[in-house]
C-alpha positions as CSV (number, residue, x, y, z in Angstrom):
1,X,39.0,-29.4,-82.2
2,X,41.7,-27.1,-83.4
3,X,42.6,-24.5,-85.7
4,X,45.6,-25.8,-87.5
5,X,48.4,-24.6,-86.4
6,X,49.6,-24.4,-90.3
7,X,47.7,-21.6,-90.8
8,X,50.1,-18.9,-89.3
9,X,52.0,-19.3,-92.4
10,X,49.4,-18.1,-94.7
11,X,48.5,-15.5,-92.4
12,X,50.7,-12.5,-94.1
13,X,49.0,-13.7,-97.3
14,X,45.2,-13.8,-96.5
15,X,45.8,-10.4,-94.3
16,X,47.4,-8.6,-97.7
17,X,45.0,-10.1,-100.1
18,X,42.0,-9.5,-98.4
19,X,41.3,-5.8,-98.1
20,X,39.2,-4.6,-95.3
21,X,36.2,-5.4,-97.2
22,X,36.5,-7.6,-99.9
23,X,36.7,-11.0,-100.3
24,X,40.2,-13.3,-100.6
25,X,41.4,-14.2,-103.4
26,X,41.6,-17.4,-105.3
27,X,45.5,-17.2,-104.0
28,X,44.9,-17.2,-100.7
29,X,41.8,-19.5,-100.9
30,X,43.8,-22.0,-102.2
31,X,46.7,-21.6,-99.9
32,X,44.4,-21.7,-96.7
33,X,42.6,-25.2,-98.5
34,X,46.0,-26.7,-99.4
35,X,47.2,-26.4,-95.5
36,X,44.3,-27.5,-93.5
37,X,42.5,-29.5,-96.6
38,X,38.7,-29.9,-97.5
39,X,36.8,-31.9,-95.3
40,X,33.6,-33.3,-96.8
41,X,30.7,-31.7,-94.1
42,X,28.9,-34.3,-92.5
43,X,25.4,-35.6,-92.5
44,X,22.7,-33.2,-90.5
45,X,21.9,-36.5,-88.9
46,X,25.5,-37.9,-88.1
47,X,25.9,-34.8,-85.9
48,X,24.9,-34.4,-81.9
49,X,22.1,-32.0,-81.1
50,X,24.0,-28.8,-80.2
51,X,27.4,-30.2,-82.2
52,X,29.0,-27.1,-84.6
53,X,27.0,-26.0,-87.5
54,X,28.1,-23.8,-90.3
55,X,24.6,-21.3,-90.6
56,X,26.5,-18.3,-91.7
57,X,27.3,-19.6,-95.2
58,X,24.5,-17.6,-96.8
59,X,25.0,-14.3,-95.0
60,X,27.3,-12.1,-97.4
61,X,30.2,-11.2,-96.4
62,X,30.3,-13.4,-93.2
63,X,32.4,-15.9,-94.5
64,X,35.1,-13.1,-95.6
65,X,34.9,-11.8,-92.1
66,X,35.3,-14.8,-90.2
67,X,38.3,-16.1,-92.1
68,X,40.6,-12.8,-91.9
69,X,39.2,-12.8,-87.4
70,X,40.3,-16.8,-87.5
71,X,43.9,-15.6,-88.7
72,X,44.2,-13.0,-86.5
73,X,43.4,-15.2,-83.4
74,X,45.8,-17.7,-84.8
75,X,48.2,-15.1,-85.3
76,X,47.2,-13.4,-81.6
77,X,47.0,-10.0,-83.3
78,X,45.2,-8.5,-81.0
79,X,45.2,-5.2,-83.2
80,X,44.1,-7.1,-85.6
81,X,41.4,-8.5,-83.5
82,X,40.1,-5.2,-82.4
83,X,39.8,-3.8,-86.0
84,X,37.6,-6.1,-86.6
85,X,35.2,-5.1,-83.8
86,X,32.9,-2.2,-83.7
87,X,34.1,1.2,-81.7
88,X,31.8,0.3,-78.9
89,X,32.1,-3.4,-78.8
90,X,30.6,-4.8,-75.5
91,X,33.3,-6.9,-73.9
92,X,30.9,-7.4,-70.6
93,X,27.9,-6.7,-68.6
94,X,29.5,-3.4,-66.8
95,X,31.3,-0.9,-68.1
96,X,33.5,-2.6,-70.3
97,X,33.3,-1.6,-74.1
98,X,35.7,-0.4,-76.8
99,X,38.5,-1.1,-78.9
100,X,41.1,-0.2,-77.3
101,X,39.6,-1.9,-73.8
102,X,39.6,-4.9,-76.2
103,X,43.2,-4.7,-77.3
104,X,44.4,-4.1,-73.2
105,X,43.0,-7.3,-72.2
106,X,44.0,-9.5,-75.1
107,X,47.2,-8.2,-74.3
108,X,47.1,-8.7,-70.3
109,X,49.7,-11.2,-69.1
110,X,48.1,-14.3,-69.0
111,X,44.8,-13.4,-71.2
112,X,42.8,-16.5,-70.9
113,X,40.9,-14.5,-73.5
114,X,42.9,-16.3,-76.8
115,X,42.0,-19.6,-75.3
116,X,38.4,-18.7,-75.5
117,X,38.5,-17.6,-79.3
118,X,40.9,-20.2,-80.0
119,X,37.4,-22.2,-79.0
120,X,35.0,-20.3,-80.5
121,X,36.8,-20.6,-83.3
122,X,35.8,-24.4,-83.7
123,X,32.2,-24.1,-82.4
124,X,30.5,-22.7,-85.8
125,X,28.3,-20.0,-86.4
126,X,24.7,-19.1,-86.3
127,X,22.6,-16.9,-88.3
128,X,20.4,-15.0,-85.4
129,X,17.4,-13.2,-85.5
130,X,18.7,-9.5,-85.9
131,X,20.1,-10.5,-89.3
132,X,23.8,-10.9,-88.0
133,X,26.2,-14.0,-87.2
134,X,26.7,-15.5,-83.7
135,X,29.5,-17.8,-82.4
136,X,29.0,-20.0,-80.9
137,X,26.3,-21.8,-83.1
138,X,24.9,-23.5,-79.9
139,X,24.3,-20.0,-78.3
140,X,21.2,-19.0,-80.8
141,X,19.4,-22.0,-80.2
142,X,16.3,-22.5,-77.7
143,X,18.2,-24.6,-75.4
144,X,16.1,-25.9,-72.6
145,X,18.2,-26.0,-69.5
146,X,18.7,-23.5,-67.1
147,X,21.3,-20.7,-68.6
148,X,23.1,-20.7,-65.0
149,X,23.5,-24.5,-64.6
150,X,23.5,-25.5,-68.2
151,X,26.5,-26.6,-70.0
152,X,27.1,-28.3,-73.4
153,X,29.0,-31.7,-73.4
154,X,31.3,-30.9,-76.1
155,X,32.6,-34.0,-77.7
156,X,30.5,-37.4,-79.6
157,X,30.6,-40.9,-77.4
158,X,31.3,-38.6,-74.1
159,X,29.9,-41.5,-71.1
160,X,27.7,-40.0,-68.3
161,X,28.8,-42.8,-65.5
162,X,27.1,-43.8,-62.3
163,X,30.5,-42.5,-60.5
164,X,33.1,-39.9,-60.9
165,X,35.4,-42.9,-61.8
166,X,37.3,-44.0,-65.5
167,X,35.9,-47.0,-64.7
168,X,32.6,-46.4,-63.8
169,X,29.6,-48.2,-65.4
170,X,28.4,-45.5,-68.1
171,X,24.1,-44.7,-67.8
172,X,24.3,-42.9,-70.9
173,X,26.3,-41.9,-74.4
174,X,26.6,-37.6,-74.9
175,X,26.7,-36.5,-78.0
176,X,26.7,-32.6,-78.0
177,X,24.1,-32.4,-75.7
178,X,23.1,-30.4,-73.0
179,X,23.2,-31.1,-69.3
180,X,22.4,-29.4,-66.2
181,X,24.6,-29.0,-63.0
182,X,23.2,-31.0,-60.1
183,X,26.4,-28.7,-58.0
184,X,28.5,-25.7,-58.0
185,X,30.9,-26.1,-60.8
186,X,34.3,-27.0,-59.3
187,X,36.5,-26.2,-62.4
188,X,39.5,-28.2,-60.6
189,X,37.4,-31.6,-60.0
190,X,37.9,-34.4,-63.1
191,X,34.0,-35.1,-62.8
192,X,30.9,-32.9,-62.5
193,X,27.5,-34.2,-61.2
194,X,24.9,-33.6,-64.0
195,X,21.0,-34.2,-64.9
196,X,20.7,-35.6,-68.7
197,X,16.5,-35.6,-69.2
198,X,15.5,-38.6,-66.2
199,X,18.9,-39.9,-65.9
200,X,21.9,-38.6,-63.5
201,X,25.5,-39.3,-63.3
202,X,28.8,-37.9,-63.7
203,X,30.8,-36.0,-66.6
204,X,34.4,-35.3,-67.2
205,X,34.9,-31.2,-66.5
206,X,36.9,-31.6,-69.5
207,X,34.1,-32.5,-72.1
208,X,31.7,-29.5,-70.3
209,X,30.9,-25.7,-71.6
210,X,28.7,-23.6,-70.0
211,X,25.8,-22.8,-71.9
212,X,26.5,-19.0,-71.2
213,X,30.1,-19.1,-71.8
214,X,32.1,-16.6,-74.1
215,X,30.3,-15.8,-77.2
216,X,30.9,-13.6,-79.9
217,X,27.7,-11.7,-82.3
218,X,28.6,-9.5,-85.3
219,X,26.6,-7.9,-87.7
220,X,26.8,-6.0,-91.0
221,X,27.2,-1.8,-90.4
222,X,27.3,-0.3,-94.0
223,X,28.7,-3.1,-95.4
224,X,31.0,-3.5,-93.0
225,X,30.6,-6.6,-90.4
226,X,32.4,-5.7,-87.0
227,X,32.5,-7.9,-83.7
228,X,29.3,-6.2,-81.5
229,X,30.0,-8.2,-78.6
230,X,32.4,-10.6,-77.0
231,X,30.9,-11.8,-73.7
232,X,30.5,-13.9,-71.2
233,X,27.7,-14.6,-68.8
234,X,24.4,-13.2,-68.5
């Protein structure tokens, strides 16, 4: 789940086209279709429980929004990034808040932070309960796990095996779901330990997100829709 790299060379494009405000044109729509095509959706009922959902269609202007923020995380524009985020943007559970705190740490050697909206990126969008768009979709849903030990397999056919081994007999078939933490995370071990409803067993780290792990919300201010937050944690 990637955003194709391709689109870097309609960035310049989309950027110019689409004002501040408005919405792109049929130019740049078609350039942006013709580079990473026009996958047919799928099914509600081919997809896993907390896969990526797209439930911001209908909100107006979210669309416009989240297509000039997408180029501007492929481009790593961080100014770009931060224009698109309210003056006091919330960036953590301290003191942390602002655009220009925003631009300093996308622009710290080694920012992990493009990594995470490279991800977000890819796990859809939810329509929340304030009116306004939050990303990950997963994130506005009554997930029942707890939010400290929760995390979201993030693949389809992902096995939950008896041992932390390639080999090891599989107890169960993840699709999107959510698990819980039966220990401390060790980000550097290949397996975690996990509960899945009655059954226990073991899950590659890579196929596992925490539950409370980066998220971005935005909303609509006169008109004008502007990244409110982008945190992580609780």
């Amino acid at each position: 789940m990637r955003i194709h790299a391709a689109l870097t060379l309609c960035a310049a494009l989309a950027l110019a086209a689409c004002g501040q405000d408005n919405s792109p044109s049929e130019e740049v729509e078609k350039a942006v279709e013709q580079v990473v095509g026009s996958p047919a959706p799928a099914a509600e009922e081919e997809l896993g429980r907390y896969a990526p959902r797209d439930g911001c269609v209908d909100l107006p202007g979210a669309d416009n929004f989240r297509q000039r923020l997408a180029l501007a995380v492929e481009a790593r524009d961080a100014e770009g990034v931060a224009a698109l985020a309210a003056p006091d943007v919330k960036l953590d559970f301290g003191d942390g808040s602002g655009r220009a705190e925003l631009i300093r740490r996308l622009d710290a050697q080694n920012s992990s932070l493009w990594r995470e909206l490279d991800e977000l990126m890819q796990l859809g969008c939810a329509a929340n309960s304030q009116g306004g768009a939050t990303m990950p979709w997963y994130f506005a849903q009554n997930i029942p796990v707890d939010p400290y030990m929760g995390m979201i397999v993030t693949d389809s056919e992902v096995p939950l095996r008896e041992s932390p081994d390639a080999v090891a007999v599989p107890v169960a078939d993840l699709d999107w779901d959510a698990v819980e933490l039966l220990d401390s995370f060790d980000p550097a071990a290949p397996y975690q330990r996990v509960k899945f409803g009655d059954e226990t067993g073991y899950v590659e780290t890579r196929f596992l997100r925490s539950a409370i792990d980066y998220r971005i919300t935005a909303s609509s201010r006169n008109g004008k829709w502007r990244i409110t937050s982008f945190v992580a944690g609780d």
